[in-house]
C-alpha positions in Angstrom: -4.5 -15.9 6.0 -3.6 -12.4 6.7 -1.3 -11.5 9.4 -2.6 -8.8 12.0 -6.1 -9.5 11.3 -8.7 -9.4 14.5 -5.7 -11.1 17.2 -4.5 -8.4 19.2 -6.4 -7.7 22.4 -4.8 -4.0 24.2 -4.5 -3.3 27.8 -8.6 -2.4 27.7 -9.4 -6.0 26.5 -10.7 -4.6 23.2 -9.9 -6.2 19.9 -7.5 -4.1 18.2 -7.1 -5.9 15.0 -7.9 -4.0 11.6 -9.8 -4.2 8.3 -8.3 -6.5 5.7 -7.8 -3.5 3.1 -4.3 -2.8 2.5 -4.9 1.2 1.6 -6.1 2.9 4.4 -7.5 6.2 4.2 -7.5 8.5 7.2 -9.7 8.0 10.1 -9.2 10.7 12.5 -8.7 9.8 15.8 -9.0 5.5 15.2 -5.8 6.0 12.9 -3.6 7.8 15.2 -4.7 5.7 18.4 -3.5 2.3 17.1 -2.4 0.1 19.6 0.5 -2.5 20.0 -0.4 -5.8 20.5 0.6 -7.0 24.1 1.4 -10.6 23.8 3.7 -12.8 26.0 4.7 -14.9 22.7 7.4 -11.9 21.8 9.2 -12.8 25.2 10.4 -16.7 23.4 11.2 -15.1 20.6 15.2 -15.6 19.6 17.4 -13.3 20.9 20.6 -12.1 19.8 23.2 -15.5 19.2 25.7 -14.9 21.8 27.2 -18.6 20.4 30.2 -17.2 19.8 29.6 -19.3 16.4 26.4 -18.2 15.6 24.0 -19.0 12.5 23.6 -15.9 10.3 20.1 -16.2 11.0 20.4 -14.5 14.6 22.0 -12.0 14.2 19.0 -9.7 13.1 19.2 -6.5 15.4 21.6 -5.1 17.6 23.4 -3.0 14.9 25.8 -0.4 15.8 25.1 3.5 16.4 27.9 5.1 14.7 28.9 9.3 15.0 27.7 11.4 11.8 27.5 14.7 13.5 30.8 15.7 11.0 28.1 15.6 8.4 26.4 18.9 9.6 26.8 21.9 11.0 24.9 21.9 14.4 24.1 25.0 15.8 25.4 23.7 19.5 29.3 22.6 19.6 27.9 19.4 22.1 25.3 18.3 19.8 25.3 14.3 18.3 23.8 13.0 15.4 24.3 9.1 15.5 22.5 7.2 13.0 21.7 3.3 13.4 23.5 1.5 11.2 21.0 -1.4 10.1 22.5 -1.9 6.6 24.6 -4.5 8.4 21.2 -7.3 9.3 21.6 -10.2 7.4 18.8 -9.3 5.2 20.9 -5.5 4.5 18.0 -3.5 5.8 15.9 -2.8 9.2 12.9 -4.9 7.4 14.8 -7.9 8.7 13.5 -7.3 12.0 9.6 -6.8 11.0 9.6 -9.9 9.0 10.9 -12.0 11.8 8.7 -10.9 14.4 5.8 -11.1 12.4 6.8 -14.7 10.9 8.0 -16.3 14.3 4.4 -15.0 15.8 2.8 -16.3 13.0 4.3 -20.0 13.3 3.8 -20.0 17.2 0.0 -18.9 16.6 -0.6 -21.5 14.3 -1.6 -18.9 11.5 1.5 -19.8 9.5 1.9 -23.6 9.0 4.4 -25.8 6.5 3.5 -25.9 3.3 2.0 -22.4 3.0 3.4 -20.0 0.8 4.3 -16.3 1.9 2.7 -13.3 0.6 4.1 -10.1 0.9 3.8 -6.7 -0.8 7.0 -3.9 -0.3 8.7 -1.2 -1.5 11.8 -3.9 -2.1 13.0 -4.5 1.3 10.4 -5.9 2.7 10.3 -8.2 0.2 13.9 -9.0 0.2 14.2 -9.7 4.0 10.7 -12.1 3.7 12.1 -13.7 0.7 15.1 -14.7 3.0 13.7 -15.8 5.8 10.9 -17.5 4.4 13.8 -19.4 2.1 15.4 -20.3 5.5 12.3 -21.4 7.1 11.3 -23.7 4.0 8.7 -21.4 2.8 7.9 -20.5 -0.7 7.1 -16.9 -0.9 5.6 -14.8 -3.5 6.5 -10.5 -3.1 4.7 -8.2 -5.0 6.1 -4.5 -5.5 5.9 -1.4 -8.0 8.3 -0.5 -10.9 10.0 2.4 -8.4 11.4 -0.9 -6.7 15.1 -1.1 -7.6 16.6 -3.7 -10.0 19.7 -5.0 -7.1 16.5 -5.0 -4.6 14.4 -7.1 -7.4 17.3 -9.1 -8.3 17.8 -10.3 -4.7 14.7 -11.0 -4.0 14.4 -13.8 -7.0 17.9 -14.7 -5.8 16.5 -16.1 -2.7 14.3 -18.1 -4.5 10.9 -15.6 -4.5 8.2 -15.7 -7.1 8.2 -11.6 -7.9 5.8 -9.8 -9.1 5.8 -6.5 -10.7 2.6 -4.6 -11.1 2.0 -1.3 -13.3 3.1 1.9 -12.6 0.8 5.2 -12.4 -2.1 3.0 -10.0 -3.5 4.8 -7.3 -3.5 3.4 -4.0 -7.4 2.2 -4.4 -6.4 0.3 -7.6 -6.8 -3.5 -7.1 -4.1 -4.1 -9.0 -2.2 -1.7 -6.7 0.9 -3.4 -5.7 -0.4 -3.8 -1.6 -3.8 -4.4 -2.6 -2.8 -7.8 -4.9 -1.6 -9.2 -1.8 -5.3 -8.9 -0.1 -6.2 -9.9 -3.3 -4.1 -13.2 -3.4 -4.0 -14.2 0.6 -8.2 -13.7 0.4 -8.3 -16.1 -2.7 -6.3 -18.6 -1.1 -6.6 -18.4 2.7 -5.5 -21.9 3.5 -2.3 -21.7 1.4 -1.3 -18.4 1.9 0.1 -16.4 4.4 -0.2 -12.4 4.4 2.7 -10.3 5.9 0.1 -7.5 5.6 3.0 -5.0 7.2 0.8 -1.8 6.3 -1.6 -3.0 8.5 -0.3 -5.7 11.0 0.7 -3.9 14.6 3.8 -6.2 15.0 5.7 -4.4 12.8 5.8 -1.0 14.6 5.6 -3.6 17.9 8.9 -5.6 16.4 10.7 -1.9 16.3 8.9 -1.3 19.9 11.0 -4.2 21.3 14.1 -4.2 19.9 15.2 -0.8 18.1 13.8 1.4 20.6 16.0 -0.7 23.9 18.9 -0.6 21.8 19.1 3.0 21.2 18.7 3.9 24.9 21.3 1.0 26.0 23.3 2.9 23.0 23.2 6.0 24.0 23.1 5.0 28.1 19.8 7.2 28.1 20.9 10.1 26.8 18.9 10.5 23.3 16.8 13.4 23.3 15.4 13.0 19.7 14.4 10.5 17.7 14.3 11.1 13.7 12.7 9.1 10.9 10.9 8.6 8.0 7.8 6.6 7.8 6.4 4.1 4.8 4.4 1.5 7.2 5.4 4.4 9.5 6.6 1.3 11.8 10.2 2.0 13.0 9.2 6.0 13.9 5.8 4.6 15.4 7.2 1.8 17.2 10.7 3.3 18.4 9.2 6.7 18.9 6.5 5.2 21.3 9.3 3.1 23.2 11.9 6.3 24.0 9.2 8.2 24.9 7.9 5.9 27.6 10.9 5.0 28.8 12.3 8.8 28.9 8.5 9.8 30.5 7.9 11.8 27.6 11.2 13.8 27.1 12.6 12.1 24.0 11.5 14.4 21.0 10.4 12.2 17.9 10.6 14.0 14.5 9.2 12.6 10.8 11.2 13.1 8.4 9.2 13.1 4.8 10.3 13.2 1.3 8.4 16.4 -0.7 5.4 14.3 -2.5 4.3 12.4 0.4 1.2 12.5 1.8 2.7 12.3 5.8 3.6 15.7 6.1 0.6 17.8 5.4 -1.7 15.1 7.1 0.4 15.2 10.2 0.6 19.2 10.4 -3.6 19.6 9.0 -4.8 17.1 9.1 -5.6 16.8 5.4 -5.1 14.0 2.7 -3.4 15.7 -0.5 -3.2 14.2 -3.6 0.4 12.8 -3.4 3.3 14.1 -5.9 6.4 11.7 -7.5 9.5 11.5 -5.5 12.0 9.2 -6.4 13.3 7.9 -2.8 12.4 4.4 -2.4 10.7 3.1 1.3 9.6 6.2 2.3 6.8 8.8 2.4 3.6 7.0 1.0 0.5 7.9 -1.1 -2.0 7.3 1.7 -2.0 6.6 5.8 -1.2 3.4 6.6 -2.6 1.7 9.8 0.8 1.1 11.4 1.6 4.8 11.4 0.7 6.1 14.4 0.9 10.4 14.2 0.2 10.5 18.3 3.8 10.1 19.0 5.3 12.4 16.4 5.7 16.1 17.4 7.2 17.6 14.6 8.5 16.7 11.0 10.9 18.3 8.4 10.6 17.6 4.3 13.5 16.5 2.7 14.1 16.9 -1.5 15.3 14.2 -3.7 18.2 16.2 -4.1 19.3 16.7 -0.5 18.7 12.7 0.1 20.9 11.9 -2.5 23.4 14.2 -2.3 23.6 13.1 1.9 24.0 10.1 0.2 27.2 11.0 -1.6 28.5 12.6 1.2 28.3 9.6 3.7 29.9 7.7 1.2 33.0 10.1 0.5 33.5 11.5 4.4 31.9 8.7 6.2 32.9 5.4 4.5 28.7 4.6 4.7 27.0 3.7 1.3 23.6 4.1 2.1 20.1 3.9 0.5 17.8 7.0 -0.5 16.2 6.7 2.7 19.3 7.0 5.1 20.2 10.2 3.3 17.1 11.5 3.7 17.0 10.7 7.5 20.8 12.0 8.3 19.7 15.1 6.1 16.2 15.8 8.1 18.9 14.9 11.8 21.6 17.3 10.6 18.8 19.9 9.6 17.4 19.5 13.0 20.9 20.4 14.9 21.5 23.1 13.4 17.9 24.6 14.7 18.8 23.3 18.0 19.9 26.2 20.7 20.3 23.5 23.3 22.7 20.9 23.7 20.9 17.4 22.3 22.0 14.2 21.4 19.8 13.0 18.1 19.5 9.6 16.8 18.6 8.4 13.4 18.2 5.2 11.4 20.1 4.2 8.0 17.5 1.8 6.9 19.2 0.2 4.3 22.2 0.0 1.7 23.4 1.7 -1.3 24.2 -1.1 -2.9 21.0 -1.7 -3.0 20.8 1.6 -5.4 24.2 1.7 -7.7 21.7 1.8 -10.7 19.9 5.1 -9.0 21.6 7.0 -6.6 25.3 6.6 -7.8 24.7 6.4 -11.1 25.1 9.4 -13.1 22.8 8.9 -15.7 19.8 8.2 -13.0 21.1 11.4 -11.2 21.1 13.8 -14.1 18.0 12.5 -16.0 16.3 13.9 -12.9 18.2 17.5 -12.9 19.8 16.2 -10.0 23.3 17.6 -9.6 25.5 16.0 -6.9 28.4 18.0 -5.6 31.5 16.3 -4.7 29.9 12.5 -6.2 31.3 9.7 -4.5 32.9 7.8 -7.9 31.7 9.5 -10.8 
């Protein structure tokens, strides 16, 4: 059984479930309109623990928003960059907070049931946080990824007791053995054992960032965030956060994509236009084709972002900052520092760290990984 599929009914009364297939190719206007799901089941869902003992399971969400601005050079002395710092979730990543929505929905709905196993295909954080808490929950779980995926991020997610699969490089995204389409693969050859997270296509996950990223960074920042910036892979926490600060600022909260050079995202979003996709070597961002749980309508601009800058942002939160973050908080601090120092006007501009570098001590603060790309980092943090 495939999360997301058909169960969502909008404020019209329409179905707004999607096709099973995992790669999505663009659709024009059906793509960018996606709608959350409205459902009353997310209001029993747990909250933060405020047991003052909690169980480590709770305490998904409600990360802190630290200062960064020292990382840059904005262009207005009164300008913030604060960056969310949701390394820190149980699960050491903002995935945590997907996975749980979309698993707690699943149990209340009756789609997930004891004694099915878990099926989800990632980048390697997905993964991770759904091998966790489907290990918690007493759920086997099988994740599928691609050889870009990390050894630490594979190597947790067998530590928490997952069945990993590794499929081959090189596939493109309409391979079947294409690491997101093997999960349709498996789920539809076993729909009464399985259980599909489906997160490329399953409107919780942007919904999941909807309800609980986007409220804490306007409680954060007391209402004063004026832009938003992120990268997109699902295209979930940009979708889903972006659509809650705009509705809640009435449309004055800027949000800005940031995209690694290779992606599709970035000429699709300014033409309209799928390109063939190049190699970049960040890991949970940018993608090969449009998933449905990006949602372009509430973007309104987007900056690239090389390997290089994301890694060397990398370095430097490490050595000024204290923060060892993944390839994909470099490259959203890089894209949020960018954007200050284009800024005339005072503005206060939040960002996400989406997971750790410890996650990447083989890649990004290895030496060898770092050269055997031409990378140069100035200033490395231990080499």
């Amino acid at each position: 059984m495939r999360a997301g599929r058909a169960m969502w009914t909008g404020a019209s009364g329409a179905r707004a479930g999607r096709s099973a297939a995992r790669v999505v190719a663009p659709m024009g206007k059906e793509l960018k309109t996606a709608v959350l799901p409205e459902t009353k089941k997310m209001e029993t869902l747990p909250q933060i623990d405020q047991n003052p003992y909690p169980r480590f399971r709770t305490l998904i969400g409600d990360t802190p928003l630290v200062d960064v601005t020292a990382l840059g050079n904005p262009k207005n002395a009164e300008t913030r960059v604060l960056a969310k710092c949701e390394f820190v979730n149980p699960g050491y990543s903002v995935k945590d907070r997907i996975v749980l929505r979309i698993l707690e929905e699943a149990e209340m709905s009756g789609e997930l049931r004891k004694g099915m196993t878990i099926v989800a295909a990632s980048s390697g954080n997905t993964g991770a946080s759904t091998a966790m808490i489907a290990s918690m929950k007493g759920y086997k779980s099988i994740i599928i990824t691609s050889p870009k995926c990390s050894q630490e991020k594979q190597d947790a997610i067998r530590a928490y007791g997952a069945e990993l699969l590794v499929t081959r490089g090189g596939l493109k995204p309409d391979d079947p053995e294409h690491y997101m389409n093997m999960e349709t693969t498996l789920v539809d050859e076993n729909p009464h054992d399985y259980f599909g997270v489906n997160q490329y296509e399953n409107q919780l996950n942007p919904l999941a960032h909807y309800l609980t990223l986007g409220p804490e960074i306007w409680r954060q920042t007391d209402g004063s965030v004026t832009h938003f910036v992120a990268a997109g892979s699902t295209g979930g926490t940009l979708s889903g956060t972006s659509k809650y600060l705009k509705e809640k600022s009435n449309g004055r909260v800027r949000s800005i994509m940031a995209d690694p050079i290779g992606s599709v995202f970035y000429a699709y979003f300014k033409t309209g236009v799928l390109l063939e996709p190049g190699k970049f070597e960040v890991e949970g961002v940018g993608k090969e084709n449009i998933p449905g749980t990006m949602n372009f309508d509430v973007v309104d601009d987007a900056i690239r972002v090389t390997d290089a800058q994301a890694f060397q942002t990398c370095h430097d939160m490490a050595s000024k900052e204290g923060i060892m973050a993944g390839g994909s908080g470099g490259l959203n601090v890089f894209a949020a520092t960018e954007l200050a120092s284009r800024l005339d006007e005072a503005a206060t501009i939040v960002t996400v760290i989406p997971d750790s570098g410890i996650k990447y001590l083989s890649k990004i603060y290895n030496k060898d990984y770092c050269e055997s790309l031409g990378i140069e980092i100035k200033d490395p943090v231990h080499y």
